[in-house]
One Martini backbone bead per residue (centre of mass of N, CA, C, O) as a GRO file, in nm:
protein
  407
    1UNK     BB    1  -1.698  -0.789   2.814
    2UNK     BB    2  -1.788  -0.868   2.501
    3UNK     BB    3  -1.774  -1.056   2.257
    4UNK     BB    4  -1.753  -1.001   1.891
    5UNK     BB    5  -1.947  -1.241   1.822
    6UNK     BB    6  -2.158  -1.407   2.031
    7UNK     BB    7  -2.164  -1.239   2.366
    8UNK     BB    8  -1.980  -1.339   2.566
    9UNK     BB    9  -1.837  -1.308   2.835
   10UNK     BB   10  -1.516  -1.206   2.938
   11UNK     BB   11  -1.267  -1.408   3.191
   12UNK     BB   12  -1.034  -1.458   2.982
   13UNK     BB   13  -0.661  -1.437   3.007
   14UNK     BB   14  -0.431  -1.387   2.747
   15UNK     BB   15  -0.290  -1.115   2.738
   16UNK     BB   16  -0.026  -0.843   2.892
   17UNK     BB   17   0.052  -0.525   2.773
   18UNK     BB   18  -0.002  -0.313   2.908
   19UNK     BB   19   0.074   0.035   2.820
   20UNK     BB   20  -0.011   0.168   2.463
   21UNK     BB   21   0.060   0.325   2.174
   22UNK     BB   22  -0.011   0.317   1.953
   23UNK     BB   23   0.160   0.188   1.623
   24UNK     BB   24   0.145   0.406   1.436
   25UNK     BB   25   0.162   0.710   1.627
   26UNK     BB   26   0.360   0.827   1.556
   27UNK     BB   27   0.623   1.108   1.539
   28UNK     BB   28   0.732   1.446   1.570
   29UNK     BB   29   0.917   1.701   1.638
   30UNK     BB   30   0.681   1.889   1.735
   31UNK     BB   31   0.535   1.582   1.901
   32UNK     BB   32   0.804   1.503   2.097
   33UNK     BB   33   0.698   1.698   2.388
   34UNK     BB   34   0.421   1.550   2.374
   35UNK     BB   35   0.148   1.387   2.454
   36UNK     BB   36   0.062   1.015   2.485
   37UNK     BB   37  -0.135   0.786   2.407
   38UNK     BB   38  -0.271   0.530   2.640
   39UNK     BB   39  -0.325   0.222   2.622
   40UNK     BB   40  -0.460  -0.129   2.695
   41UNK     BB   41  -0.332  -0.419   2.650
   42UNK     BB   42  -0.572  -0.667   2.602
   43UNK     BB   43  -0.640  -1.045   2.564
   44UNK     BB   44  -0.908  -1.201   2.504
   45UNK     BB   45  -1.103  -1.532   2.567
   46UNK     BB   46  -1.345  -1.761   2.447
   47UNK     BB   47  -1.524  -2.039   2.568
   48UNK     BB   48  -1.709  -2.059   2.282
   49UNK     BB   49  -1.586  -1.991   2.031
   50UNK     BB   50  -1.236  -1.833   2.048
   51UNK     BB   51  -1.236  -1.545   2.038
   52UNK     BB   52  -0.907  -1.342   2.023
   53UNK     BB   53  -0.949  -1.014   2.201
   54UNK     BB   54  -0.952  -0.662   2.268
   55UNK     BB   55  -0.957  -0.468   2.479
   56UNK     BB   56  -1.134  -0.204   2.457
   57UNK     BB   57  -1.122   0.199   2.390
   58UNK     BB   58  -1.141   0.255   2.085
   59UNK     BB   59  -1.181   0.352   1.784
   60UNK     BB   60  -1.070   0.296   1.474
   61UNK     BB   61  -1.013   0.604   1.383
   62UNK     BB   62  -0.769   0.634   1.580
   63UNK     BB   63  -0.608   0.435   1.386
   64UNK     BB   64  -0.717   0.511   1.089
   65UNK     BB   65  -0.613   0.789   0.977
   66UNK     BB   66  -0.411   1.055   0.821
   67UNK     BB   67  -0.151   0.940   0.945
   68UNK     BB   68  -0.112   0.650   0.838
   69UNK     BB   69   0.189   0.468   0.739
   70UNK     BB   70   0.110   0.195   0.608
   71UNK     BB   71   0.300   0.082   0.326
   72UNK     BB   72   0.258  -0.212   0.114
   73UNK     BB   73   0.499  -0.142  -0.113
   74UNK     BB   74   0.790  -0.173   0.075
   75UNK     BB   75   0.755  -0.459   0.020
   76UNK     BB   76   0.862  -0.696  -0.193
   77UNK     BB   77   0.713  -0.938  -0.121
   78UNK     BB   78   0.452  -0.815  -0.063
   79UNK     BB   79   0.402  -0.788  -0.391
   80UNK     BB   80   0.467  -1.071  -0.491
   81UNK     BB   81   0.222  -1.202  -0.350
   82UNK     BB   82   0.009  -1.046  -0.501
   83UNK     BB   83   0.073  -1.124  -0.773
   84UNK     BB   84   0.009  -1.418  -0.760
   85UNK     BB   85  -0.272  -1.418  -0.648
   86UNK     BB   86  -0.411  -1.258  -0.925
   87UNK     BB   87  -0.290  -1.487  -1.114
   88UNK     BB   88  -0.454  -1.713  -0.998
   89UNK     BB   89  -0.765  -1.592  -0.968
   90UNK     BB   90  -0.801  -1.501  -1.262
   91UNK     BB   91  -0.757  -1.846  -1.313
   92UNK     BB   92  -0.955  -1.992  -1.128
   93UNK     BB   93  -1.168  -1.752  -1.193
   94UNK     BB   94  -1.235  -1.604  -1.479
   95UNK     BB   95  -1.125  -1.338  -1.511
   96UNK     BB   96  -1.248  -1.000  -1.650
   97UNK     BB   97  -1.381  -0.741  -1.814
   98UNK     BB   98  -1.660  -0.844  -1.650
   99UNK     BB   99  -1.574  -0.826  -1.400
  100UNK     BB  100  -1.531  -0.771  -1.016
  101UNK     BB  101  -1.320  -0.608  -0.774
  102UNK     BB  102  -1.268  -0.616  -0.414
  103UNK     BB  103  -1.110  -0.411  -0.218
  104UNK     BB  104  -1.032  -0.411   0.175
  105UNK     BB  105  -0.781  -0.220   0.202
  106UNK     BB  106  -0.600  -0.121  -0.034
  107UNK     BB  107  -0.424   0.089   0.042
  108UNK     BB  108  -0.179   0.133  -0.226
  109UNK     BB  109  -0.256  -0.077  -0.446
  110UNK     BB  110  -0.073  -0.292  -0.455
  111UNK     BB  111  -0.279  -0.499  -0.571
  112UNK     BB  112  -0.503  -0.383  -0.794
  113UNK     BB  113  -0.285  -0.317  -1.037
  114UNK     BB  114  -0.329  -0.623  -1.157
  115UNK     BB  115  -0.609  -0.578  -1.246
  116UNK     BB  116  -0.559  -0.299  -1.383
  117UNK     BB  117  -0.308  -0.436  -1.607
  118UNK     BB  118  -0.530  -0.696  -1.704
  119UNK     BB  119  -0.859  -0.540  -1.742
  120UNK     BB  120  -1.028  -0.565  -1.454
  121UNK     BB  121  -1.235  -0.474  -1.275
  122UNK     BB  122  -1.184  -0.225  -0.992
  123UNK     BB  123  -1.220  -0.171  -0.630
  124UNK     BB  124  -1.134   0.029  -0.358
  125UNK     BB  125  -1.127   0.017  -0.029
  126UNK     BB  126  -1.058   0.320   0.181
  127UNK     BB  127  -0.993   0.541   0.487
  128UNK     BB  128  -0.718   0.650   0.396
  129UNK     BB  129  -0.575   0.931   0.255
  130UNK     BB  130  -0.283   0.857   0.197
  131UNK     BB  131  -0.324   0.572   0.044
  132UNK     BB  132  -0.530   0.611  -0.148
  133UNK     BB  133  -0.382   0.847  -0.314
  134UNK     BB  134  -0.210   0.680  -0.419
  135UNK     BB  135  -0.423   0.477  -0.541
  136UNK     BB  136  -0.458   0.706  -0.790
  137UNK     BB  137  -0.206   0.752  -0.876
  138UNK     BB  138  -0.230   0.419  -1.034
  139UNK     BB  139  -0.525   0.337  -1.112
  140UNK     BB  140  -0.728   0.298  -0.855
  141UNK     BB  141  -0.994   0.280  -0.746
  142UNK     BB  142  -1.159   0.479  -0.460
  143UNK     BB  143  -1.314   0.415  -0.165
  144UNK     BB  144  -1.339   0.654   0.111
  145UNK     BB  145  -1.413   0.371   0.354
  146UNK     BB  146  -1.583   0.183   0.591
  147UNK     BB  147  -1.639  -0.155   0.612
  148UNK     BB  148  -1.983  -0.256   0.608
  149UNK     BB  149  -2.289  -0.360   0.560
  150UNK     BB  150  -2.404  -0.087   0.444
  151UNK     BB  151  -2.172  -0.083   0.194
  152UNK     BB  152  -2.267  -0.352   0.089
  153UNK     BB  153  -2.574  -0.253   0.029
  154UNK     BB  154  -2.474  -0.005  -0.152
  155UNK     BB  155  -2.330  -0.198  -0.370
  156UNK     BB  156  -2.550  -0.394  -0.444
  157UNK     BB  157  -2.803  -0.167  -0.530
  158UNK     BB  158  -2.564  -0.062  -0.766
  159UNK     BB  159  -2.432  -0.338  -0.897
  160UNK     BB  160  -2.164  -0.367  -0.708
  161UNK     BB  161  -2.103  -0.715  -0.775
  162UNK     BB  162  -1.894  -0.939  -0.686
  163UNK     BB  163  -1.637  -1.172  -0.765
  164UNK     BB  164  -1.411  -1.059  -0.609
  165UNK     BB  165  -1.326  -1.037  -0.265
  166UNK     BB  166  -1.086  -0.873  -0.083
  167UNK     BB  167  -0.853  -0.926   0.229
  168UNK     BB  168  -0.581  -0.845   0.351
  169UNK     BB  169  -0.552  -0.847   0.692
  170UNK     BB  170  -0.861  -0.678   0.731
  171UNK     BB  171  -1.008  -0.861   0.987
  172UNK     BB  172  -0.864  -0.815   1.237
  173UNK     BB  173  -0.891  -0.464   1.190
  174UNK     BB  174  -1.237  -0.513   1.299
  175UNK     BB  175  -1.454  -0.404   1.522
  176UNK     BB  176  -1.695  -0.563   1.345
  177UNK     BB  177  -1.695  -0.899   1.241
  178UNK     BB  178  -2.026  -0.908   1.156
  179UNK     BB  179  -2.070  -0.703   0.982
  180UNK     BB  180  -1.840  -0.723   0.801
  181UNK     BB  181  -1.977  -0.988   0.674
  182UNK     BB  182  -2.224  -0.890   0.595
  183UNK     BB  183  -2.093  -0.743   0.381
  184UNK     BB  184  -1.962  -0.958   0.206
  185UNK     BB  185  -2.221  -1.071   0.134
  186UNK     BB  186  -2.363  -0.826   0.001
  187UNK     BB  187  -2.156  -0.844  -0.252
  188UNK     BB  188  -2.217  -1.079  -0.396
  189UNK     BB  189  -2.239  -1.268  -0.568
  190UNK     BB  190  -2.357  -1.608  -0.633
  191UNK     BB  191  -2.037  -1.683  -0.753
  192UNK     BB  192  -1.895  -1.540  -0.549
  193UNK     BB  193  -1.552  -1.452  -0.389
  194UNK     BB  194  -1.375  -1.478  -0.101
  195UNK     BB  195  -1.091  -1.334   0.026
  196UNK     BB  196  -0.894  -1.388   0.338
  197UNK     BB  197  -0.648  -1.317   0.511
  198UNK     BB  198  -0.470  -1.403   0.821
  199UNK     BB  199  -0.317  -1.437   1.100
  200UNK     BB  200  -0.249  -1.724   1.274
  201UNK     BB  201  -0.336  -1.838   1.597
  202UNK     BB  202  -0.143  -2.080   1.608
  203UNK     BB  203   0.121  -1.922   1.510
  204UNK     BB  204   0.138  -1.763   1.788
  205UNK     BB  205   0.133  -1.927   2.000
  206UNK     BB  206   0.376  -2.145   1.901
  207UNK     BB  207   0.595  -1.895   1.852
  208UNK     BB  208   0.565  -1.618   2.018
  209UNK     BB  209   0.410  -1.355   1.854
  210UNK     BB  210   0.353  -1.081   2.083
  211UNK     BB  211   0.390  -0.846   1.825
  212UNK     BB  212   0.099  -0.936   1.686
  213UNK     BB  213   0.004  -0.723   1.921
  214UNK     BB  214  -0.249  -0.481   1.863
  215UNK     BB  215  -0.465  -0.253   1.853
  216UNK     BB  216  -0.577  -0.273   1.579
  217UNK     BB  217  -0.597  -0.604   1.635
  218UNK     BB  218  -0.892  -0.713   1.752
  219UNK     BB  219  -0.809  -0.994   1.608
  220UNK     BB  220  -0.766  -1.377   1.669
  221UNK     BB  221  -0.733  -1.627   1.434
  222UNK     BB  222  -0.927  -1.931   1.322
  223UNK     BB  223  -1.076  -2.121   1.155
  224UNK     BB  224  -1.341  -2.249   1.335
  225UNK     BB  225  -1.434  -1.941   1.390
  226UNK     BB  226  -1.464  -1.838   1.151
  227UNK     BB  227  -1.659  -2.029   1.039
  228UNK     BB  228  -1.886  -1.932   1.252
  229UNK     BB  229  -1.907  -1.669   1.131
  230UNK     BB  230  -1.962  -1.679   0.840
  231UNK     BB  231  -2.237  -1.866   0.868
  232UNK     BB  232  -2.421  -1.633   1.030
  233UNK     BB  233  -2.357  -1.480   0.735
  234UNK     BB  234  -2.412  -1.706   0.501
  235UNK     BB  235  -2.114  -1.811   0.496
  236UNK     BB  236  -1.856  -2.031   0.342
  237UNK     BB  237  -1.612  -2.284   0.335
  238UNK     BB  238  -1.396  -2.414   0.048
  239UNK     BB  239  -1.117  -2.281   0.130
  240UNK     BB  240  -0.771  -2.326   0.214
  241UNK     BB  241  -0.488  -2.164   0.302
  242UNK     BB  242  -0.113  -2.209   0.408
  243UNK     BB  243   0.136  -1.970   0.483
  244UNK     BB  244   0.411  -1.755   0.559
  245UNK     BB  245   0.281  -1.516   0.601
  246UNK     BB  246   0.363  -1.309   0.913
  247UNK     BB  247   0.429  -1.622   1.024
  248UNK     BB  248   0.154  -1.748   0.949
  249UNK     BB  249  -0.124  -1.796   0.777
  250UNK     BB  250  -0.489  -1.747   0.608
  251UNK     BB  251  -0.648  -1.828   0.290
  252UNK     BB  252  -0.961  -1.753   0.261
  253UNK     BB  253  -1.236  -1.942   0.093
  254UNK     BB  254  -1.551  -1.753  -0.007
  255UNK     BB  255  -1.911  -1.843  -0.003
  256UNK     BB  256  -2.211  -1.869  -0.024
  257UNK     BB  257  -2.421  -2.128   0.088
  258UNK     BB  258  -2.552  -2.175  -0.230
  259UNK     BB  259  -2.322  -2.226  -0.354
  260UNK     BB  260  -2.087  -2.429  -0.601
  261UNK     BB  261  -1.881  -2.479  -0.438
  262UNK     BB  262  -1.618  -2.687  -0.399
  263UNK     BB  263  -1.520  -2.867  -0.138
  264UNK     BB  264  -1.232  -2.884   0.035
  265UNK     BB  265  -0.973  -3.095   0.208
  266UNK     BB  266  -0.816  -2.879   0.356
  267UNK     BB  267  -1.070  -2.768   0.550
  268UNK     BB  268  -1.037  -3.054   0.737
  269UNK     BB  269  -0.717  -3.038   0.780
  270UNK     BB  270  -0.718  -2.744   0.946
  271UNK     BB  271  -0.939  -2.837   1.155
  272UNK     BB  272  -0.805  -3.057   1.287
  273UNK     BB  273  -0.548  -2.967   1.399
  274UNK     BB  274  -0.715  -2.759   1.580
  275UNK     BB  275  -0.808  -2.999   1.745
  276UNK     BB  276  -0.562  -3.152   1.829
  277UNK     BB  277  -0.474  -2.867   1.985
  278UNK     BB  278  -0.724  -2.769   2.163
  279UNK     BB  279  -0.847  -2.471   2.022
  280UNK     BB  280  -1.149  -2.590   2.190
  281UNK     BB  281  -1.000  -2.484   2.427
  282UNK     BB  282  -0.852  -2.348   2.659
  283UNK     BB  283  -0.546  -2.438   2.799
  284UNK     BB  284  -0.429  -2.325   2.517
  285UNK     BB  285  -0.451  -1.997   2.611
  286UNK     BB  286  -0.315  -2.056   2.857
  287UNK     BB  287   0.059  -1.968   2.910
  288UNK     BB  288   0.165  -1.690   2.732
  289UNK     BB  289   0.270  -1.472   2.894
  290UNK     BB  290   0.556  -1.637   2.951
  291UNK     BB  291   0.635  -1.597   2.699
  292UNK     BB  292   0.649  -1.325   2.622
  293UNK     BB  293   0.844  -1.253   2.907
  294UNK     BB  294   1.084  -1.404   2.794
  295UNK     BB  295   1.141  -1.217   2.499
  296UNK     BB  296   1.176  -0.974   2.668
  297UNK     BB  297   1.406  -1.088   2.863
  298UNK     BB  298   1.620  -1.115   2.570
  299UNK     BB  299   1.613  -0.819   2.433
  300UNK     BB  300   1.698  -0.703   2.736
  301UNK     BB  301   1.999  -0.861   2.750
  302UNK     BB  302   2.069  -0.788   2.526
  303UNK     BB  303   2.124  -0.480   2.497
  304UNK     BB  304   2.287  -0.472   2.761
  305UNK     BB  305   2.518  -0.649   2.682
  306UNK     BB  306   2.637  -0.487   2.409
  307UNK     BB  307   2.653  -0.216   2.580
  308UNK     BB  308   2.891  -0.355   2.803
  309UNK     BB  309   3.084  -0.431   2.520
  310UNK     BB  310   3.066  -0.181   2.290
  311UNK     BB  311   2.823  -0.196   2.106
  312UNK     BB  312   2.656  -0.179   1.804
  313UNK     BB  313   2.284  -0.091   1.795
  314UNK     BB  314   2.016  -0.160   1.538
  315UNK     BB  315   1.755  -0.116   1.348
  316UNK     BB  316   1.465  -0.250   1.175
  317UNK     BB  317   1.190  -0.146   1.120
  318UNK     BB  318   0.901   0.063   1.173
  319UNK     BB  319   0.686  -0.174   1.317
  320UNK     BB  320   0.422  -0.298   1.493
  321UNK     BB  321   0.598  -0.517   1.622
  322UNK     BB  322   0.830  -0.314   1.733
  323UNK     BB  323   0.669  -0.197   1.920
  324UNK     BB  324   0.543  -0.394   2.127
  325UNK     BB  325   0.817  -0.482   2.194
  326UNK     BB  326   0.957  -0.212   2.299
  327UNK     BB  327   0.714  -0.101   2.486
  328UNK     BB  328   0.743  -0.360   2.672
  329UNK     BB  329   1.065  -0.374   2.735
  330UNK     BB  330   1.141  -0.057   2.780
  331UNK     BB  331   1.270   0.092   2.514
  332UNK     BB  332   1.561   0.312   2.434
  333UNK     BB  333   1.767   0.495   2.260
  334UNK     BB  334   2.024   0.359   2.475
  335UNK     BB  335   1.953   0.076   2.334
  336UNK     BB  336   1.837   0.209   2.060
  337UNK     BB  337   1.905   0.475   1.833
  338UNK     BB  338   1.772   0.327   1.601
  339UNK     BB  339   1.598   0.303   1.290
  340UNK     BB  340   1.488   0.176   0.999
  341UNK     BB  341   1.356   0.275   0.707
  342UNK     BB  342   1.192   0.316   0.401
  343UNK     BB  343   0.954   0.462   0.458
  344UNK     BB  344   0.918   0.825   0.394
  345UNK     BB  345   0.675   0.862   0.594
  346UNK     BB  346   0.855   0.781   0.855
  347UNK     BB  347   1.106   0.935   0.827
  348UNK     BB  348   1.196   1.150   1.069
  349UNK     BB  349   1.055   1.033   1.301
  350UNK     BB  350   0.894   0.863   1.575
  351UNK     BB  351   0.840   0.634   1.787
  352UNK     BB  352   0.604   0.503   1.977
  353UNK     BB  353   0.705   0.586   2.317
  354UNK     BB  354   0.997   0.542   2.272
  355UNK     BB  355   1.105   0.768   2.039
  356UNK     BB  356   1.290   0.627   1.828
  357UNK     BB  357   1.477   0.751   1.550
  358UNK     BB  358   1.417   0.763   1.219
  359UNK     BB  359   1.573   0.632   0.944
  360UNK     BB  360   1.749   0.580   0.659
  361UNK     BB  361   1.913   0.335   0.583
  362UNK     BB  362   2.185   0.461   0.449
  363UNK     BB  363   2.323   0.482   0.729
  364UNK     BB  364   2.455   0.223   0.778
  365UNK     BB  365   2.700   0.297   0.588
  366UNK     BB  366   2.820   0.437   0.809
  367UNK     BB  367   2.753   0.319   1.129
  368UNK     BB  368   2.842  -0.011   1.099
  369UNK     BB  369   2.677  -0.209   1.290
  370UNK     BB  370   2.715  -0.487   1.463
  371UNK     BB  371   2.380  -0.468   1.515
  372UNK     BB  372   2.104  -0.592   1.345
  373UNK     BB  373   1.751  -0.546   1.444
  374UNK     BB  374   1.500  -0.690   1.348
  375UNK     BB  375   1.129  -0.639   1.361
  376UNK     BB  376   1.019  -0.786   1.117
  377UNK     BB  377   1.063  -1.103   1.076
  378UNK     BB  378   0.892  -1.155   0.823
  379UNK     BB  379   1.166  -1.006   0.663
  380UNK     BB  380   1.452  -1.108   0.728
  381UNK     BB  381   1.557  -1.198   0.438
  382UNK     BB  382   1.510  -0.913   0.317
  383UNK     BB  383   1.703  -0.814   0.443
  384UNK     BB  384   1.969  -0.937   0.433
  385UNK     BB  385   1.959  -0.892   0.142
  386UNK     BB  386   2.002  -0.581   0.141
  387UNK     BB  387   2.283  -0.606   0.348
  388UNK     BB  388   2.505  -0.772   0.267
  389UNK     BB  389   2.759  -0.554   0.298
  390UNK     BB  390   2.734  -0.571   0.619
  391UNK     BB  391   2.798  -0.880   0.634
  392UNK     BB  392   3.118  -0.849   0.546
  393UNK     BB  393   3.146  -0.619   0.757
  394UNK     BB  394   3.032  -0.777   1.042
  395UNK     BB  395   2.746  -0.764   1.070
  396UNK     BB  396   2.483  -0.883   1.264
  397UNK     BB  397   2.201  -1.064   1.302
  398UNK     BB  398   1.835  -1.002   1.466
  399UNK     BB  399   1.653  -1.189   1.627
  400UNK     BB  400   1.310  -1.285   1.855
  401UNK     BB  401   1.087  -1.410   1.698
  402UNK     BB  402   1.094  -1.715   1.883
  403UNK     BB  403   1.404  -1.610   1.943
  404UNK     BB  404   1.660  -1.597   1.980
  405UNK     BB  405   1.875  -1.439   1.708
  406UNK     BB  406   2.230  -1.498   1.581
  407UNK     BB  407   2.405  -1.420   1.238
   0.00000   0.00000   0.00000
């Protein structure tokens, strides 16, 4: 196995979590009685670069097909957050009528129906046709496609040259990293700029988030990293804002190397932070799967617990989070009867691996089970307040990661 960015040999295992199933790669009641896929979850890190990514087994399209069900527009927060990004972009590099956006993975149009609201032309690349779909029938133009290099040189050949790319998430989930960069360069203007979110790898470290790691998500990024990636294809990082989102995000802003954006104080605020944390060193990467090991036997302590004294556990979120820990823990049904999931494509469906079935929300409200286990922790928020009638019936609220918490 070679780095997917310097190709540096890679001998140094940062997290095993044995073999599962794609985590979106969700069963219907047809296929709930046969055969599924695992794959080998392991993640290695580059003693060189320091980028920490998946022993491949799969090509994309295995995890990103027309089965694919994750719908961005699901979250409302992550709604609310799309929605202020359009108007900080707008109003930062003065984005207008003349002006071109283009979103990589623009998912269900979540994203770019604000730009599209503002009269601002944009274009969405989404290679998922259930997203896509979604996304053309909100007005939103979607090119079906997987992007990197090659598209990236056919849209700026046709003129379609970006004032500003961005990608939320979609950083992590290519497999050619070095491709897909150089895909970015070649669509910019001289003075356009890229945005790109990613859940930062120091906040994965430091909280034990081992279930935001799944076949989907190839690479698992620092600044550091970035950095070295970006200039590799000719551009620079001029500003990083870190979030909140995920767990724990950063989002980065890039221009071409000799564009004219003026380098900001917090990129070098973030860059030293990561070196003082000493994440261009191995032994920071070292002893992350005992963390690991101890949340998964949290959540199966809480579980069996709960069974032997007759108490009722629901889950929430039917999210690629739950999954990585549900089928690490080796949960099934007899343990967690349902989750719950807003997704209607979703519902109905079956947890891959795990097989537990999904159900719509509003079964709670008959079932109100003592324990609802919130799976997909970065919106613990916004579930507890859309059941607050079940905590005043008495429902208590778990989450599992960075450790058990009952409220």
């Amino acid at each position: 196995m070679k780095c997917r960015h310097c190709a540096h040999d890679l001998t140094h295992e940062f997290l095993d979590l044995g073999a599962a199933p794609p985590s979106n790669a969700y069963l219907t009641t047809e296929t709930l009685h046969g055969a599924e896929m695992y794959l080998p979850l392991r993640l290695l890190v580059c003693d060189q670069c320091f980028l920490v990514q998946t022993e491949d087994y799969a090509s994309a399209d295995t995890y990103f097909n027309e089965e694919y069900a994750y719908f961005s527009s699901i979250s409302q927060s992550w709604i609310a957050h799309a929605a202020k990004f359009c108007n900080d972009m707008q109003s930062r590099f003065d984005l207008n009528e003349g002006s071109l956006v283009i979103e990589v993975a623009s998912n269900d149009g979540y994203l770019l129906k604000n730009f599209v609201g503002a009269g601002i032309p944009c274009l969405g690349i989404e290679p998922t046709d259930s997203t896509a779909e979604v996304a053309e029938r909100i007005g939103v133009p979607t090119l079906r496609k997987f992007f990197g290099d090659a598209l990236g040189q056919e849209l700026a050949s046709s003129e379609s040259r970006a004032d500003l790319i961005c990608g939320n998430n979609v950083y992590a989930h290519v497999p050619d990293i070095n491709d897909f960069t150089r895909g970015l360069a070649a669509v910019l203007k001289p003075e356009g700029v890229v945005s790109l979110e990613f859940p930062h790898l120091m906040q994965l470290v430091d909280n034990g988030q081992f279930d935001t790691v799944y076949h989907e998500h190839f690479s698992y990024l620092s600044l550091l990293t970035v950095s070295r990636i970006f200039a590799t294809a000719g551009l620079r990082i001029f500003d990083v804002q870190q979030l909140s989102t995920h767990g724990g995000s950063l989002r980065v802003l890039g221009c071409l190397a000799g564009a004219a954006h003026e380098a900001q104080a917090q990129v070098d605020v973030v860059l030293s932070e990561e070196r003082a944390r000493s994440m261009d060193t191995l032994p920071y990467y070292m002893g992350f799967q005992q963390r690991a090991d101890a949340i998964k036997n949290a959540v199966l302590h809480f579980l069996l617990e709960a069974r032997a004294e007759g108490k009722t556990v629901a889950g929430y979120g039917a999210a690629a989070k739950g999954n990585t820990l549900l089928n690490y823990a080796g949960v099934k049904p007899d343990l967690l009867p349902f989750v719950c999931d807003a997704a209607e494509a979703k519902i109905g469906k079956f947890l891959p691996g795990s097989r537990i079935p999904i159900r719509a929300p509003s079964i709670l409200r008959n079932e109100r089970p003592d324990y609802l286990l919130i799976l997909p922790w970065n919106i613990a928020a916004e579930v507890r307040a859309q059941c607050a009638d079940l905590a005043e019936q008495g429902t208590r609220f778990v989450t599992v990661v960075p450790e058990l918490n009952i409220s």
